[in-house]
MIDOSE-1310 file (N, C-alpha, C; in nm, 2 decimals, decimal comma, always signed):
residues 192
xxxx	+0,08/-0,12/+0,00/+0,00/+0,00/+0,00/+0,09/+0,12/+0,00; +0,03/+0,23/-0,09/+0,13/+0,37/-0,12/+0,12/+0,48/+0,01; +0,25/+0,48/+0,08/+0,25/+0,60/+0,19/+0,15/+0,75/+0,14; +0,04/+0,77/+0,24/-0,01/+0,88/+0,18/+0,04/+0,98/+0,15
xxxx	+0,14/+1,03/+0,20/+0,24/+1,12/+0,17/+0,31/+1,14/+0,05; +0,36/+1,00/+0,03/+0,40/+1,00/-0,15/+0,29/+1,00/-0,25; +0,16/+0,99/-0,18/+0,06/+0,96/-0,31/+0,05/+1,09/-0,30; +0,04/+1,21/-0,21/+0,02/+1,32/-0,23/+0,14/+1,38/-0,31
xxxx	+0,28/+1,37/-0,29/+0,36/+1,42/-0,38/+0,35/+1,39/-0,51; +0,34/+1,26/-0,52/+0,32/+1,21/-0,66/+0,19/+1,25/-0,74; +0,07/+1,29/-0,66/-0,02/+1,34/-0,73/-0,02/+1,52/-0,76; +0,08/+1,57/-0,63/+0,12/+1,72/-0,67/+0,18/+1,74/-0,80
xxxx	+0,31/+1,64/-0,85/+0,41/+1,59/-0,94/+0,34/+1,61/-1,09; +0,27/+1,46/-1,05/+0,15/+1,47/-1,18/+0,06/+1,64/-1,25; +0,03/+1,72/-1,16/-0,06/+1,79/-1,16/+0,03/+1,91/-1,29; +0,19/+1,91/-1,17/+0,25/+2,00/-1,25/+0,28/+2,00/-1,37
xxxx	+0,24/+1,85/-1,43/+0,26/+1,87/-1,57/+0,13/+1,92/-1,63; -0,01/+1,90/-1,60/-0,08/+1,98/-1,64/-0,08/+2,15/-1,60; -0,07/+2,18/-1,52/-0,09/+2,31/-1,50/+0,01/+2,40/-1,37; +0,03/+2,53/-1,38/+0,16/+2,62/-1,34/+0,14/+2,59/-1,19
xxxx	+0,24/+2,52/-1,09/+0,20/+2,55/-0,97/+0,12/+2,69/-0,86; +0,18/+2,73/-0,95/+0,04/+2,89/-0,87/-0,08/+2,83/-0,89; -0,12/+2,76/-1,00/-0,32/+2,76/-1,02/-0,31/+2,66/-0,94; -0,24/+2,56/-0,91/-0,24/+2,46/-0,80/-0,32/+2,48/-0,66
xxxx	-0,43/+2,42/-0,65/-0,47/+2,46/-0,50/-0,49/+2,35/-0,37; -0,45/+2,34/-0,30/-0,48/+2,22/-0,21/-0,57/+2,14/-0,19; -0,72/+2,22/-0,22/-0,81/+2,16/-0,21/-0,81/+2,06/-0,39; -0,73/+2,13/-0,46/-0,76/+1,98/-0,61/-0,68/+1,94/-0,59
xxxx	-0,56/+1,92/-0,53/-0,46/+1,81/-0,47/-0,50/+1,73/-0,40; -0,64/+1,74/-0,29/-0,68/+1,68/-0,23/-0,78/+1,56/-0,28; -0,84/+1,60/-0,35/-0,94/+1,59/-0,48/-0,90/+1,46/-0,55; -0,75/+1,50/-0,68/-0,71/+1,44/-0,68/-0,65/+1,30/-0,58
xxxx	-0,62/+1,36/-0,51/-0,55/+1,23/-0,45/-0,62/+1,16/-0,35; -0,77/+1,20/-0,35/-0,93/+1,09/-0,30/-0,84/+1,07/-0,14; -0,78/+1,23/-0,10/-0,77/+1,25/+0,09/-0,85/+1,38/+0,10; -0,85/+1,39/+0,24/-0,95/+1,52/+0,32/-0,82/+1,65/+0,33
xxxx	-0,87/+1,75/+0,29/-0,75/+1,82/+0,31/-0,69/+1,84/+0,44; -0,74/+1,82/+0,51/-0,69/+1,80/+0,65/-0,56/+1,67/+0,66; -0,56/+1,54/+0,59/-0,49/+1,45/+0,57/-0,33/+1,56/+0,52; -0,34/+1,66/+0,40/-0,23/+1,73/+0,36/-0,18/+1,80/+0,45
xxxx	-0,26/+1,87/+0,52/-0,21/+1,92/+0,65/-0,10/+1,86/+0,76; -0,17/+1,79/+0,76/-0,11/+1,66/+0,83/+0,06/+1,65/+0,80; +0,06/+1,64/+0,70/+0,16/+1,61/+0,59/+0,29/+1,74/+0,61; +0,17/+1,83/+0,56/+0,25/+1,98/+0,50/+0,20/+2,06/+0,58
xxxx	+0,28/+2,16/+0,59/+0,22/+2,27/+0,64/+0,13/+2,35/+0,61; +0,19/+2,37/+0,44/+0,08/+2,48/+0,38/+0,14/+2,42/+0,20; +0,08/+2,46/+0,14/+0,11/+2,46/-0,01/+0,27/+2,48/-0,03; +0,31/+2,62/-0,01/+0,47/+2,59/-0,04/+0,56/+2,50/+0,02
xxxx	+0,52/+2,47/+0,13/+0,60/+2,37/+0,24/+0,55/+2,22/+0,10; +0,47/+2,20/+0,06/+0,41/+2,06/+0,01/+0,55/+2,11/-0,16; +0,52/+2,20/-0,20/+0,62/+2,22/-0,34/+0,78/+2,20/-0,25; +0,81/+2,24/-0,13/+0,91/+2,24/-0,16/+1,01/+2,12/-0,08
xxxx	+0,88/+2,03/-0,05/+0,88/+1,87/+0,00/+0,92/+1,81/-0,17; +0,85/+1,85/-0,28/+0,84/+1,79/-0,38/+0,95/+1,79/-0,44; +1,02/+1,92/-0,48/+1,10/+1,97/-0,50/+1,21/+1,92/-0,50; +1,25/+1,93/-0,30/+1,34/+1,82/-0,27/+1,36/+1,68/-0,31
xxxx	+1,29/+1,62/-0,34/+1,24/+1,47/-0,37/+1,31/+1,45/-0,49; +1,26/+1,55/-0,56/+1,29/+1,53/-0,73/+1,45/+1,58/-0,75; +1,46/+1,65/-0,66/+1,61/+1,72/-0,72/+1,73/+1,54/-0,63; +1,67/+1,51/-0,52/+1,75/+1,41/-0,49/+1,75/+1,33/-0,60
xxxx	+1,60/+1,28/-0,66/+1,59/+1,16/-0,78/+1,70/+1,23/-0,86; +1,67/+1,33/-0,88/+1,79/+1,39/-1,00/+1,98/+1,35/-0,97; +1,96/+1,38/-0,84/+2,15/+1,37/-0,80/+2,15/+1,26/-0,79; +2,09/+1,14/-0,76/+2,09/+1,02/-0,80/+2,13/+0,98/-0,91
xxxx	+2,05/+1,00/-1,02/+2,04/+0,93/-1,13/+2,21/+0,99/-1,21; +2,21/+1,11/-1,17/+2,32/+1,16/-1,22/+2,43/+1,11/-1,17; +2,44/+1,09/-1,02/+2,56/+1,03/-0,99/+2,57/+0,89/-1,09; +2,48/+0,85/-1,05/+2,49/+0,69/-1,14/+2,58/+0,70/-1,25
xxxx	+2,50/+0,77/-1,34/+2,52/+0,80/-1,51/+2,68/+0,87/-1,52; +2,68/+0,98/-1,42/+2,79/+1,02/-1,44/+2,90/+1,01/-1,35; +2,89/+1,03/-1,23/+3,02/+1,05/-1,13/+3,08/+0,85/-1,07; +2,97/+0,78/-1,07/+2,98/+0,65/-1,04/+3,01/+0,51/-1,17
xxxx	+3,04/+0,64/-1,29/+3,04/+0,54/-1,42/+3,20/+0,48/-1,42; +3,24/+0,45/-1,54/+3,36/+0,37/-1,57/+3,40/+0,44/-1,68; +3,54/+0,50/-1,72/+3,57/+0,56/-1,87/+3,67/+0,69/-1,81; +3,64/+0,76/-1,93/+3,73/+0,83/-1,89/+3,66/+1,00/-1,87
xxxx	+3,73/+1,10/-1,81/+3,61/+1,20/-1,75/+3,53/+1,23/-1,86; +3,58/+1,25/-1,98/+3,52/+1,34/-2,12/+3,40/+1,24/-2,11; +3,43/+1,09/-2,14/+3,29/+0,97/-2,14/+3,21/+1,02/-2,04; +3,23/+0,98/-1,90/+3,13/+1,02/-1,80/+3,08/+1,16/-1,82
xxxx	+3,11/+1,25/-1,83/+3,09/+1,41/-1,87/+2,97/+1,35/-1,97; +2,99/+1,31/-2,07/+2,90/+1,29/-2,17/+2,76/+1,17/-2,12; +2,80/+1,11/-2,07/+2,67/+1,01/-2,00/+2,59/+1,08/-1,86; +2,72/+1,17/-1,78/+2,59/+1,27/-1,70/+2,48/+1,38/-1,76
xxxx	+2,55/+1,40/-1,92/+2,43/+1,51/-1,99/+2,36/+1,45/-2,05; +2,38/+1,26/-2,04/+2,25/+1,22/-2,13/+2,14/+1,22/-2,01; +2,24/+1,18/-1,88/+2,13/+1,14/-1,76/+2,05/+1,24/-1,73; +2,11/+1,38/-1,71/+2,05/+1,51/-1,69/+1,92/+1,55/-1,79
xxxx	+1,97/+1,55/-1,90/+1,83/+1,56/-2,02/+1,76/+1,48/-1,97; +1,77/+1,35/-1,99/+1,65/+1,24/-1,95/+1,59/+1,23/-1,81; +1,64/+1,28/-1,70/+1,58/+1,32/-1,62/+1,47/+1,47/-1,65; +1,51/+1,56/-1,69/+1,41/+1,64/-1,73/+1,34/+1,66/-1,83
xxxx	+1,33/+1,53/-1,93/+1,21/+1,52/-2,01/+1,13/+1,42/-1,92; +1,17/+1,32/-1,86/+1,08/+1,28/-1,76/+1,04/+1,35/-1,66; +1,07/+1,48/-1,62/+1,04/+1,59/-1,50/+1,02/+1,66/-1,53; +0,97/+1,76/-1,63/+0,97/+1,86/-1,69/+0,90/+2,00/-1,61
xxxx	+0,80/+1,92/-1,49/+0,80/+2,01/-1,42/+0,87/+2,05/-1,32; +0,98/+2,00/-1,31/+1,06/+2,06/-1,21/+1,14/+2,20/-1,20; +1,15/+2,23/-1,32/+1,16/+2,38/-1,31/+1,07/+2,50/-1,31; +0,94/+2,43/-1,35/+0,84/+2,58/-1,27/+0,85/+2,50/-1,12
xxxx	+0,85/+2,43/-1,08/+0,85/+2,43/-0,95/+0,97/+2,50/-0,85; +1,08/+2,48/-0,91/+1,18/+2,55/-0,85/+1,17/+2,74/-0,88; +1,10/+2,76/-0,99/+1,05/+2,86/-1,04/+0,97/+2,95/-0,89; +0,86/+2,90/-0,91/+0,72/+2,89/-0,81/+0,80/+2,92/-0,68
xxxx	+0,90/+2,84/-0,64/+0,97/+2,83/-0,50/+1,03/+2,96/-0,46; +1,10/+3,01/-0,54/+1,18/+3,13/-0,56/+1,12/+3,23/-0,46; +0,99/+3,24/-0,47/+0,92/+3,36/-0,39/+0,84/+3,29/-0,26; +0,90/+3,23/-0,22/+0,86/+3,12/-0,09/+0,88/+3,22/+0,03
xxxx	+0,82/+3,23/+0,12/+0,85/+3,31/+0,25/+0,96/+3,26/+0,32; +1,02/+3,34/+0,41/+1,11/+3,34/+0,45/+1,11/+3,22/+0,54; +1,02/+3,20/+0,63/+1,03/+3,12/+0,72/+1,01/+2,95/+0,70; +1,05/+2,98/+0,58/+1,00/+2,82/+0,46/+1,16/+2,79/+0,46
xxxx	+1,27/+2,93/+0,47/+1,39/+2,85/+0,39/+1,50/+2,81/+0,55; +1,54/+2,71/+0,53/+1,63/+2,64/+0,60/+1,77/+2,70/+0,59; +1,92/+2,71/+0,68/+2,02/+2,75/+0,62/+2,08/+2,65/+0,50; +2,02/+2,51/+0,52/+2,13/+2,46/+0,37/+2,03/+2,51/+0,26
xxxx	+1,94/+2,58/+0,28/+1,83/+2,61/+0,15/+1,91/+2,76/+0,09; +1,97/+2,82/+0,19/+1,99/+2,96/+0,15/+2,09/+2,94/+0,05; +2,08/+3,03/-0,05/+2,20/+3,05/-0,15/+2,11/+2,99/-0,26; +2,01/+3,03/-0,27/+1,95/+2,92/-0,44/+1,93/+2,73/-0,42
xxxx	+1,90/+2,73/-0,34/+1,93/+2,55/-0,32/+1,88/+2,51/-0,40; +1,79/+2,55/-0,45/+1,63/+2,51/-0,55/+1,75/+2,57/-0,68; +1,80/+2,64/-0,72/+1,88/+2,62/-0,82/+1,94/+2,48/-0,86; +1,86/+2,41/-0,99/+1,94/+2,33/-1,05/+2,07/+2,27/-1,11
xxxx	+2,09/+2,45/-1,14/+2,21/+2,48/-1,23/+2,35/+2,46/-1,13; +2,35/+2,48/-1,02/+2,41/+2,46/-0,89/+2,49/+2,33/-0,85; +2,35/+2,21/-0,83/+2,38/+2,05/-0,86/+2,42/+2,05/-0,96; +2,41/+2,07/-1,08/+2,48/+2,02/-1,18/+2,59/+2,06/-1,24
xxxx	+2,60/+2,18/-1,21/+2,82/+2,25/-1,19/+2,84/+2,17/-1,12; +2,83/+2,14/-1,00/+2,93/+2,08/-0,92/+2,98/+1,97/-0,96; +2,91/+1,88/-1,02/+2,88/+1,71/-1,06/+2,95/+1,76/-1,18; +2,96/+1,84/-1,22/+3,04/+1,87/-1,41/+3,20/+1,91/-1,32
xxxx	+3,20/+2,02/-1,26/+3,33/+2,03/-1,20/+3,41/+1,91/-1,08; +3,37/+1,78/-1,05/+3,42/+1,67/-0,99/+3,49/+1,61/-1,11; +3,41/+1,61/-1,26/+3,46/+1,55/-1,36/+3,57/+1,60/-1,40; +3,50/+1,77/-1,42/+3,65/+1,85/-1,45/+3,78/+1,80/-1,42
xxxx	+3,78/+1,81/-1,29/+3,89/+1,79/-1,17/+3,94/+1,68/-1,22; +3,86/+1,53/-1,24/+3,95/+1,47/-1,26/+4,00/+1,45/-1,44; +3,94/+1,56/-1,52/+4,02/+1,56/-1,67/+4,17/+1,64/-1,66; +4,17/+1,71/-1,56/+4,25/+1,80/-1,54/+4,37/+1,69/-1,55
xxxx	+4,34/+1,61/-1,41/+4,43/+1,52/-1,34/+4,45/+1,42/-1,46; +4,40/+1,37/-1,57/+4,41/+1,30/-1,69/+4,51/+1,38/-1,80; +4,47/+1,50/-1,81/+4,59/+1,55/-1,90/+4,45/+1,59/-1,98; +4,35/+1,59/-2,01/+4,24/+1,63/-2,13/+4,25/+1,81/-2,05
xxxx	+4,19/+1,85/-1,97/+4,20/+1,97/-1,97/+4,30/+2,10/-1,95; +4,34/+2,19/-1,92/+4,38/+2,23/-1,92/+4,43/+2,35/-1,75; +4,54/+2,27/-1,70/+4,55/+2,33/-1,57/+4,53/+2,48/-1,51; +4,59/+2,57/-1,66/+4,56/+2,72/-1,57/+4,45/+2,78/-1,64
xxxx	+4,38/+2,71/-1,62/+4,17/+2,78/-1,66/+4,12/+2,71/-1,47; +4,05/+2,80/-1,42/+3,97/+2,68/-1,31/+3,90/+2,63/-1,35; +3,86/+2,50/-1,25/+3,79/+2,40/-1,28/+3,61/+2,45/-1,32; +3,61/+2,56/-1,22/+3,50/+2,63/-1,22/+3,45/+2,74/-1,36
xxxx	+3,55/+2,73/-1,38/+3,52/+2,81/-1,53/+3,49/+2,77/-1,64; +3,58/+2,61/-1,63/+3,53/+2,52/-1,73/+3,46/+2,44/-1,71; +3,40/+2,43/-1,60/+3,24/+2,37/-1,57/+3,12/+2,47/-1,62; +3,14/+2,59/-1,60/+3,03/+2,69/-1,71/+3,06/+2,69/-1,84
xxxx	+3,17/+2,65/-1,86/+3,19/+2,62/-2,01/+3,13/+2,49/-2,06; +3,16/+2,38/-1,97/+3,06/+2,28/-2,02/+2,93/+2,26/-2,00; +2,90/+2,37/-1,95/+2,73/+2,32/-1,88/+2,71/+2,42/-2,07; +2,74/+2,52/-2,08/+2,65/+2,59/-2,16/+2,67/+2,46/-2,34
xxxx	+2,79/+2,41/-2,31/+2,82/+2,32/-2,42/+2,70/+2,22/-2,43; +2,67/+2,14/-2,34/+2,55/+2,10/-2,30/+2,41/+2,12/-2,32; +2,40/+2,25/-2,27/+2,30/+2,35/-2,31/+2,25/+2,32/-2,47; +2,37/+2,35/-2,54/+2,39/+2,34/-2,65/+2,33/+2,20/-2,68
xxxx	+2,36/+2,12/-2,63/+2,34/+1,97/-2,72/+2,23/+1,93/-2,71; +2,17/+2,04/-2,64/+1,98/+1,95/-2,66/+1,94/+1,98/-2,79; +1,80/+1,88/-2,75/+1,74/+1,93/-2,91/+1,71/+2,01/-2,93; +1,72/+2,06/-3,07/+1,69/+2,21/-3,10/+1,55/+2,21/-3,12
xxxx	+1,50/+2,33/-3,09/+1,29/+2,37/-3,05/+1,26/+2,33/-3,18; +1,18/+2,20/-3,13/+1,08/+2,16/-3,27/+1,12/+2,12/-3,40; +1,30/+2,06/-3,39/+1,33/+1,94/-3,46/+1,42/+1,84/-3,38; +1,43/+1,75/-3,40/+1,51/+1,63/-3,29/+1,67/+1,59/-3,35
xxxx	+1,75/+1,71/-3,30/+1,91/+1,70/-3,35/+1,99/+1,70/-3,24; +1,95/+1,64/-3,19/+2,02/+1,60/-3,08/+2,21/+1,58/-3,13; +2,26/+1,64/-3,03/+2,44/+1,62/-3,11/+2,48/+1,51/-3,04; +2,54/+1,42/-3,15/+2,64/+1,35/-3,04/+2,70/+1,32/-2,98
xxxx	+2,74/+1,25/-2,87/+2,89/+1,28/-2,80/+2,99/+1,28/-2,84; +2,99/+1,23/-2,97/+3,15/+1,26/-2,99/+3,15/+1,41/-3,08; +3,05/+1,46/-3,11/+3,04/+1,61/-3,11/+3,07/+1,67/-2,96; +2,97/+1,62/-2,88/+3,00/+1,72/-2,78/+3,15/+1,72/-2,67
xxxx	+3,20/+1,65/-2,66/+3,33/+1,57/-2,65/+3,42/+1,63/-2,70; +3,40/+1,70/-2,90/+3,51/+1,79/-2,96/+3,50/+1,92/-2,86; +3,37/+1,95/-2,88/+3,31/+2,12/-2,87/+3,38/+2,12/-2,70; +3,38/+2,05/-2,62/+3,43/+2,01/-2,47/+3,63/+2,05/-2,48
xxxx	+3,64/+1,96/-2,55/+3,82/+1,97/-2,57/+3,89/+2,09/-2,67; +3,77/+2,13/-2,79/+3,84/+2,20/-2,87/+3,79/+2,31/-2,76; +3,75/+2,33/-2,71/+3,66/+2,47/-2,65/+3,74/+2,50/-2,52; +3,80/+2,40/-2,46/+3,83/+2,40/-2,30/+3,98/+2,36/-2,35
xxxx	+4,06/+2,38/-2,45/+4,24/+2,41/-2,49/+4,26/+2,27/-2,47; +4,21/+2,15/-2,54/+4,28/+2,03/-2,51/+4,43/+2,04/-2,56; +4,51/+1,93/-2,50/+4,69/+1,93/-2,52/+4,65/+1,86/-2,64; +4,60/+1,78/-2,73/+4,60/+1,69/-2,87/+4,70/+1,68/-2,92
């Protein structure tokens, strides 16, 4: 039997792919998810407390999957670099609401944010520099990158490379990795 708590996130989750978390109201989450809104209460405190339970959830699924794909793979950093942005895409075509959610979050009252929340936590882009700059670190220590650039500079250099490799709006060109792999080395001064 499904913890009511996850059937409520899971049916908040659901919702956000239909419609903007602001039209979101407690009482059609409640609705949905055939509880008394008192049950959510229970749960959450209030609406943004329930988004930013959700939130959490999904950005862990996220650092999960990514670690897998990328930081816990086998190869060499450029490979793993390239299998954390297949994992990252595919986590957000399967999540796609996770960024109006972290959106939505942004203007959350004060007394909602925690100290490890402060500084953007709900920023995505955040988790996934870091997890690009671990890889960095170890291309560096490989000989692919290039020692006097920081590692941090060429982690925004690969994220926007990245950026780049999705599909382009409304045809499916996806680049491949051994494209994105050049644009990574030719871009970031590989020794060749």
């Amino acid at each position: 039997m499904m913890d009511v708590r996850q059937k409520i996130l899971d049916v908040t989750e659901q919702m956000c792919t239909e419609m903007l978390p602001q039209k979101i109201t407690l009482d059609m989450v409640a609705a949905k998810a055939k509880v008394g809104k008192g049950t959510i209460y229970s749960h959450f405190i209030c609406k943004d407390d329930l988004f930013q339970k959700l939130a959490l959830t999904l950005v862990e699924k996220m650092r999960t999957k990514m670690m897998d794909a990328g930081l816990s793979s086998k190869g060499s950093s450029l490979v793993r670099l390239c299998s954390l942005n297949r994992a990252f895409h595919g986590f957000m075509k399967q999540h796609p609401m996770i960024i109006a959610i972290t959106v939505f979050l942004r203007d959350k009252p004060p007394w909602l944010e925690s100290e490890e929340e402060e500084g953007g936590f709900f920023q995505l882009e955040t988790v996934y520099v870091s997890m690009i700059e671990s890889l960095v670190k170890l291309g560096v220590e490989e000989g692919l990158f290039r020692k006097d650039i920081g590692t941090r500079i060429l982690s925004f250099f690969i994220l926007s490379v990245f950026r780049a490799s999705q599909p382009v709006l409304y045809k499916n060109e996806d680049l491949t990795d051994e494209a994105v792999q050049d644009l990574i080395l030719n871009g970031a001064g590989c020794h060749r």
